[in-house]
C-alpha positions as CSV (number, residue, x, y, z in Angstrom):
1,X,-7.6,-0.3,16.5
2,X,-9.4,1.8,13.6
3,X,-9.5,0.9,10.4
4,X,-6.6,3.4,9.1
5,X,-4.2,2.3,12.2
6,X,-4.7,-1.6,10.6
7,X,-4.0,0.0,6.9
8,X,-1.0,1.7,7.9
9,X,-0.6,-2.0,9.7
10,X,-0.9,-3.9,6.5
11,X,0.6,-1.5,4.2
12,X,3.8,-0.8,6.7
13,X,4.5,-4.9,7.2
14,X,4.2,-5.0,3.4
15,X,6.8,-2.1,2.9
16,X,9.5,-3.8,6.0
17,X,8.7,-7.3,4.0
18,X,9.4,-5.8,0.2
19,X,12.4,-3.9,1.7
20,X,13.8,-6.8,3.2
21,X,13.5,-9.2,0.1
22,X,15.2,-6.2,-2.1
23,X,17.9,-5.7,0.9
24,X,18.7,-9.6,1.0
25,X,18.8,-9.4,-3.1
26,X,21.3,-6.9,-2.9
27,X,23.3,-8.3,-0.6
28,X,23.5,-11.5,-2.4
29,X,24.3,-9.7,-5.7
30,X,27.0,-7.8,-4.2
31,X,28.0,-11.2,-2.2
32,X,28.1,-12.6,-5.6
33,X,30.1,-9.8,-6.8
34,X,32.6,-10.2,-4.5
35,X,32.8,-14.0,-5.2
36,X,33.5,-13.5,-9.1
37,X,36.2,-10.7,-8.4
38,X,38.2,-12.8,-6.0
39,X,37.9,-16.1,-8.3
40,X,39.1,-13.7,-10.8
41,X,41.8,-11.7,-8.6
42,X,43.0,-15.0,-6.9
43,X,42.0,-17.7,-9.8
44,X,41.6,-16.9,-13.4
45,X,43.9,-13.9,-13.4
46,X,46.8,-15.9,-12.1
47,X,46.1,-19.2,-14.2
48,X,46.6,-16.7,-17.3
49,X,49.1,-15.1,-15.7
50,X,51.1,-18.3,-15.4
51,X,50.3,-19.5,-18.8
52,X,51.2,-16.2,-20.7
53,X,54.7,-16.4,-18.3
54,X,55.3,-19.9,-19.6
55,X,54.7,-18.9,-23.5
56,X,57.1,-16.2,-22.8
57,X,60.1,-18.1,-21.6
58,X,59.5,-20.6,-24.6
59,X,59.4,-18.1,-26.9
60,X,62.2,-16.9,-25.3
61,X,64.2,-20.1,-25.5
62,X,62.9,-20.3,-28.8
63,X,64.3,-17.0,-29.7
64,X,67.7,-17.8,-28.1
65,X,68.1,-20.8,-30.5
66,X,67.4,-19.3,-32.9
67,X,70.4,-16.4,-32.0
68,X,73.0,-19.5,-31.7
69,X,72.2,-20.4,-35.4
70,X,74.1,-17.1,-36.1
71,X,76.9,-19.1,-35.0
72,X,79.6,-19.1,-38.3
73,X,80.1,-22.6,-37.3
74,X,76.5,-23.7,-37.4
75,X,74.5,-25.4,-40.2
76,X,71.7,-23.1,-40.4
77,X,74.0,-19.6,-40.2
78,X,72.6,-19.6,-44.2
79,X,68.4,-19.0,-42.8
80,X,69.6,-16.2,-41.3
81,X,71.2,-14.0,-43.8
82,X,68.1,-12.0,-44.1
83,X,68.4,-10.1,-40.2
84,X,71.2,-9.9,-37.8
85,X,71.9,-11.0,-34.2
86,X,70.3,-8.4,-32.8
87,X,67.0,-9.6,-34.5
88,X,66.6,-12.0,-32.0
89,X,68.1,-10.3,-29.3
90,X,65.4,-7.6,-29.4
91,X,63.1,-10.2,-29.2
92,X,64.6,-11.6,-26.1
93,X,64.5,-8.4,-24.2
94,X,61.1,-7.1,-25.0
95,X,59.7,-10.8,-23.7
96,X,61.8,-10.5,-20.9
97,X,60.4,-7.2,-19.9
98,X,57.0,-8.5,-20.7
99,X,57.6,-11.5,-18.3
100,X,59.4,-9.6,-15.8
101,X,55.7,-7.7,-15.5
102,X,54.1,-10.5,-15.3
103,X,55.7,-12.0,-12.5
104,X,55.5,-8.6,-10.3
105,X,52.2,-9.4,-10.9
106,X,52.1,-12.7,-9.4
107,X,54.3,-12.2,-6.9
108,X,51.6,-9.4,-5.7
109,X,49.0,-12.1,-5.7
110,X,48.4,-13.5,-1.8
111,X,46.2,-16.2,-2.0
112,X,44.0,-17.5,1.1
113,X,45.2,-21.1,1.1
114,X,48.7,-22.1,2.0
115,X,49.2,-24.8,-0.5
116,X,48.2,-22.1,-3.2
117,X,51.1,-19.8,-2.1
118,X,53.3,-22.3,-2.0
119,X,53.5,-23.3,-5.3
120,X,53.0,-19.5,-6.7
121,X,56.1,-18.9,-4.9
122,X,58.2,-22.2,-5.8
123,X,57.0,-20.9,-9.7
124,X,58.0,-17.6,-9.4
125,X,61.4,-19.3,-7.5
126,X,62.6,-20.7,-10.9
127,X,61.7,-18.8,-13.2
128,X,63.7,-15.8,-11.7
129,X,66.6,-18.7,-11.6
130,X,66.2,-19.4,-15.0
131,X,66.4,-15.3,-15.8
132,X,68.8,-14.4,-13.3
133,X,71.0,-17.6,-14.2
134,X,70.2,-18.3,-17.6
135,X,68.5,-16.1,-20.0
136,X,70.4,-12.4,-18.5
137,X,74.3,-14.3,-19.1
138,X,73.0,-15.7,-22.1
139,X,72.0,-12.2,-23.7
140,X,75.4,-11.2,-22.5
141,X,76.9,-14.0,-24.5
142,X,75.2,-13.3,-27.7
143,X,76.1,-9.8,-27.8
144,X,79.4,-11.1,-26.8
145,X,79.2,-13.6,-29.7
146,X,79.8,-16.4,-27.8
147,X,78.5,-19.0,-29.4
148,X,80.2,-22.1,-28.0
149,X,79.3,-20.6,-23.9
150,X,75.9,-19.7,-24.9
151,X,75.1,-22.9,-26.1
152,X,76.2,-24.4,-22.5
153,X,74.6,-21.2,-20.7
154,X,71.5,-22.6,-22.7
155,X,71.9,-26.3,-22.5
156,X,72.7,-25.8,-18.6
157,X,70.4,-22.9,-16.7
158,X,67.4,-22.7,-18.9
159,X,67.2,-25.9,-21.2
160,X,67.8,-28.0,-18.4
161,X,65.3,-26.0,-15.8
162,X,62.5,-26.1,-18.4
163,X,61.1,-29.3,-17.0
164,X,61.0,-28.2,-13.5
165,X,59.4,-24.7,-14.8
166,X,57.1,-26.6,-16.6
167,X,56.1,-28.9,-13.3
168,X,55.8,-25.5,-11.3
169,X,53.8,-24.2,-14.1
170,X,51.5,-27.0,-14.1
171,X,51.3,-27.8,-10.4
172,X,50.1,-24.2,-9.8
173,X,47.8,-24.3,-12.6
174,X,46.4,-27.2,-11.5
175,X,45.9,-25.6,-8.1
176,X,44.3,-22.9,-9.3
177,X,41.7,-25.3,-11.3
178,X,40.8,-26.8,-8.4
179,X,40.5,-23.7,-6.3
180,X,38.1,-22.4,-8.7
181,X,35.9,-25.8,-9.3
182,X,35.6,-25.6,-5.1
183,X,34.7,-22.3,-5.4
184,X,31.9,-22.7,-7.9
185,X,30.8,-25.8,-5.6
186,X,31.0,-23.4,-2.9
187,X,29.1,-20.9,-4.6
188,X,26.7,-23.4,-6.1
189,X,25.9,-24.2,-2.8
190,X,25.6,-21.0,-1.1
191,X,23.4,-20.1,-4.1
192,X,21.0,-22.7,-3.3
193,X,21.0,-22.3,0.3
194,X,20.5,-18.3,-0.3
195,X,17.5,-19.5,-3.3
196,X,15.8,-21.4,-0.6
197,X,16.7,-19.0,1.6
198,X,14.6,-16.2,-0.4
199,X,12.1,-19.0,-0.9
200,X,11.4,-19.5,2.8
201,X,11.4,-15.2,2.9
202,X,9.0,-14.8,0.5
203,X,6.8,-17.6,1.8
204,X,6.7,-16.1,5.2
205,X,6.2,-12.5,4.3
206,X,3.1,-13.7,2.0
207,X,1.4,-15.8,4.7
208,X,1.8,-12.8,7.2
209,X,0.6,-10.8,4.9
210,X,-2.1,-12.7,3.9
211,X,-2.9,-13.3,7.5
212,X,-3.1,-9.5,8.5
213,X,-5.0,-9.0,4.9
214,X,-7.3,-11.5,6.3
215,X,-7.7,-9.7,10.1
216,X,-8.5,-6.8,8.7
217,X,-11.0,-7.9,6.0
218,X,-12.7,-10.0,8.5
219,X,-12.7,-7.2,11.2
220,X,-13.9,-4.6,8.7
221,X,-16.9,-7.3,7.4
222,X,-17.5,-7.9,11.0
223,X,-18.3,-4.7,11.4
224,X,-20.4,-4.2,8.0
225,X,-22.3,-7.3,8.9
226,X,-23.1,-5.7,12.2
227,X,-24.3,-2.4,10.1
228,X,-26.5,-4.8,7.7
229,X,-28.0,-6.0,11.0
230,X,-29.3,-3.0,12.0
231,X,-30.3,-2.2,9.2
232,X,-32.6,-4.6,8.6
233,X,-33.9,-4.3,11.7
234,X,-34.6,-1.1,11.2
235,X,-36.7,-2.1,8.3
236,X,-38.5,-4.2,10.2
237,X,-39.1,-2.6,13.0
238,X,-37.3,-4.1,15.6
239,X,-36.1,-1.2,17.3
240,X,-36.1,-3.3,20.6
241,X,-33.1,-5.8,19.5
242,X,-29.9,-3.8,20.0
243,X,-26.4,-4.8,18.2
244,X,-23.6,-6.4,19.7
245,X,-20.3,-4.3,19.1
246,X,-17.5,-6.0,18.3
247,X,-15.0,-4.0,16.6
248,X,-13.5,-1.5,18.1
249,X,-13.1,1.7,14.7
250,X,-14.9,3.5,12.9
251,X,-17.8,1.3,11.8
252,X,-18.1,0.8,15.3
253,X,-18.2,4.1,16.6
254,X,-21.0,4.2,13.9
255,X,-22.3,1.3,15.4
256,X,-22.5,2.8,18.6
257,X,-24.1,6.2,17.5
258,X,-26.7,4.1,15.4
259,X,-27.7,2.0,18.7
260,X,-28.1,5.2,20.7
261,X,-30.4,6.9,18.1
262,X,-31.8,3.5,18.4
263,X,-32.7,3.7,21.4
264,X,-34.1,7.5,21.4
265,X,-36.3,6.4,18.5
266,X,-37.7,3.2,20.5
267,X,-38.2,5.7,23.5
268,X,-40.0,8.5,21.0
269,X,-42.1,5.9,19.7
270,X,-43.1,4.3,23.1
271,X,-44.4,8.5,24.3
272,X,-46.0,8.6,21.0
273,X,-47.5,5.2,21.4
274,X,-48.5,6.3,25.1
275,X,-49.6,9.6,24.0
276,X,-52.0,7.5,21.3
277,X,-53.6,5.3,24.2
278,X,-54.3,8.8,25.9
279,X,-55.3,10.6,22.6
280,X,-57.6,7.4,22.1
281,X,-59.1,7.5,25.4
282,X,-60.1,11.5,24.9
283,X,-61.7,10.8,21.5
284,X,-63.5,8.3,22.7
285,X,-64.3,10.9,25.9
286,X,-65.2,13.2,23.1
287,X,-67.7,11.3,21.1
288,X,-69.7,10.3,24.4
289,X,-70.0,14.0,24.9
290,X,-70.7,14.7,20.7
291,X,-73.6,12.2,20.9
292,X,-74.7,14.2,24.5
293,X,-74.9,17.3,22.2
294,X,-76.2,15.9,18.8
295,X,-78.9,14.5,21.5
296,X,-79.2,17.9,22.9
297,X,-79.1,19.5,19.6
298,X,-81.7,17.5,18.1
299,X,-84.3,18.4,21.5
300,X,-83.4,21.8,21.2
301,X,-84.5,21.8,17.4
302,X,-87.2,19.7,18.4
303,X,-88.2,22.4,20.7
304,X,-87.1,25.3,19.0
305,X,-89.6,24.0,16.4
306,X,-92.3,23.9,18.9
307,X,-91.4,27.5,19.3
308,X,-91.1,28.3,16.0
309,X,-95.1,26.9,15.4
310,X,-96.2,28.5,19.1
311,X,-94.7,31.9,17.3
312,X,-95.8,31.1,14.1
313,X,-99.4,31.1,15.9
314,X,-98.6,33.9,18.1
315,X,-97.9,35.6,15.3
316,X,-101.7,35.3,13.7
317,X,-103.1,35.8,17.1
318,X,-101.1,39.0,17.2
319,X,-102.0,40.1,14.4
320,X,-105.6,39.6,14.8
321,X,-105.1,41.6,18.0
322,X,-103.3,44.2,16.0
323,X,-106.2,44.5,13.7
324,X,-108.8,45.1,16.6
325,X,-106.3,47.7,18.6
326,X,-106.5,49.4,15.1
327,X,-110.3,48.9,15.2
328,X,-110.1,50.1,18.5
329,X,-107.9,53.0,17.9
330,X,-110.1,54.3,15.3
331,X,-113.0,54.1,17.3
332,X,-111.4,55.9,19.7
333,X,-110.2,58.7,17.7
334,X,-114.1,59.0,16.6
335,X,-115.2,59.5,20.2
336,X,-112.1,61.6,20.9
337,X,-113.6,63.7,18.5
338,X,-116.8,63.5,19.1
339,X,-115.8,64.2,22.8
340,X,-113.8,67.3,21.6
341,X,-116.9,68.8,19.6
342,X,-119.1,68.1,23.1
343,X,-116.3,70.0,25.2
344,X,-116.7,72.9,22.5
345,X,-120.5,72.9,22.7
346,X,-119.9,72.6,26.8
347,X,-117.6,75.5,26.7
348,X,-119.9,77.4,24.9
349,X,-122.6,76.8,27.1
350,X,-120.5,77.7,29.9
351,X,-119.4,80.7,28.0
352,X,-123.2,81.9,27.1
353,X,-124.4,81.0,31.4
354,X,-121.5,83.0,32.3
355,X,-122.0,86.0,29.8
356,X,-126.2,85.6,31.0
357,X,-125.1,85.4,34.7
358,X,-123.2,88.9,34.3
């Protein structure tokens, strides 16, 4: 594998590993999420629900005594001079409307558990019994101003029902309270489990990735290490010792080019080496045959000088003999002459016979 394939390596496990631990993050935020809207869907928002339904039916109870003391006959008709009947009245149907909201709302609600159902319907049960039965007739009866069945309609179907309401009330309050604490201990838990979780994830991808940090590293130095061999080798001239090879990339592809030039170096040196023994042998051939010719040399000069002194006397003798053959020559140019001044005198004595003869 070359050294880029175990990069890629590396860098690709840390990418899967990094994406992972954000892709598990993510999931348990949205997990999380999704836990804190359904504890607020199927917990919180019904518990207020119920408890902004119960302040609304004792305000409205509240209100509606206070619409009987607009009775003529009652003891407190005088606090009232200040509004009419239909002060209260008002009152009483805006709150109902307002609870009559609420309660769709609840009764959308579906909650997981049984139990929790239960008592979300029995609530929403009697508190449309105490509206349909009690607090609708009774707003009849106060328009109606009557006083005397109002005050039963009141006493009987919602004064009378308010302690069961109230049980309901609480019961699925309650409920819901300890829903939601199981839920947090349920979520506590899961939180844990998913921190150790993301513990044990992290640990793992930082030992493999330490582990293939470590493979590579090592396999790269392997391969250096091999390189410094070599190359200290080289410097000391051991071309002889090759290197082992054992990585299998670039530095050893190097590796393997350096041991082949290596080898063609050992081999050039060994034919120069060779070639030194036979240029050895020649010289020494040669200066067997110099001292021959500075032997000869020195006989020929020792001859040549003998020569030279044989010349040398040559020379004088030559001379000398040049100075007699000019000796000589002179003499004989003086009997030349005198033997051209006979042969006159002899042809004139010839001439003067042969004239005397005639």
């Amino acid at each position: 594998m070359t050294i880029k394939s175990k990069l890629i390596l590396l860098v690709g496990i840390a990418i899967v590993m990094l994406v992972g631990i954000g892709a598990y993050g993510l999931y348990n935020e949205d997990a999380a999420q999704v836990r804190a809207e359904k504890n607020d869907t199927l917990r919180i928002t019904p518990a207020l629900l119920t408890g902004q339904s119960v302040r609304l039916v004792n305000r409205i109870l509240i209100q509606s005594m206070l619409a009987l003391q607009h009775d003529p006959k009652a003891a407190a008709v005088n606090f009232h001079r200040a509004h009419t009947l239909n002060y209260h009245i008002d009152i009483i149907q805006s709150d109902l409307g307002e609870l009559e909201g609420i309660n769709k709302s609840l009764a959308e609600v579906e909650h997981r558990a049984k139990e929790t159902n239960a008592d979300r319907i029995a609530l929403l049960k009697i508190e449309n019994t105490i509206i349909e039965s009690g607090i609708v007739p009774l707003i009849g009866l106060l328009n109606a101003q009557q006083f005397d069945e109002a005050h039963t309609m009141l006493d009987a179907n919602i004064t009378g029902k308010m302690p069961e309401f109230s049980k309901a009330a609480s019961a699925y309050q309650d409920r819901l309270a300890g829903n939601l604490r199981a839920e947090i201990k349920r979520t506590h838990a899961q939180v844990e489990l998913d921190k150790w979780i993301f513990i044990g994830f992290m640990l793992f991808a930082f030992v493999v990735l330490i582990w293939i940090g470590t493979w590579v590293i090592r396999e790269i130095s392997k391969g250096l290490k091999a390189a410094e061999t070599m190359a200290i080798a080289f410097t000391k001239g051991e071309l002889d010792r090759p290197v082992v090879i054992e990585t299998k990339d670039e530095i050893g592809d190097i590796l393997a080019h350096m041991n082949t030039a290596r080898e063609a170096l050992r081999q050039t040196l060994k034919s120069i080496g060779s070639a030194s023994v036979q240029l050895a042998a020649a010289a020494e051939e040669t200066s067997a045959v110099s001292s021959q010719t500075d032997s000869g040399v020195r006989q020929q000069q020792e001859e040549t000088e003998m020569v030279a002194t044989a010349m040398n006397e040559m020379s004088a003798t030559v001379q000398e003999i040049a100075r007699n053959a000019a000796d000589a020559s002179g003499a004989a140019s003086a009997a030349n002459t005198a033997a051209s001044s006979g042969q006159t005198i002899v042809n004139r004595s010839v001439a003067t016979i042969n004239q005397l003869a005639r």
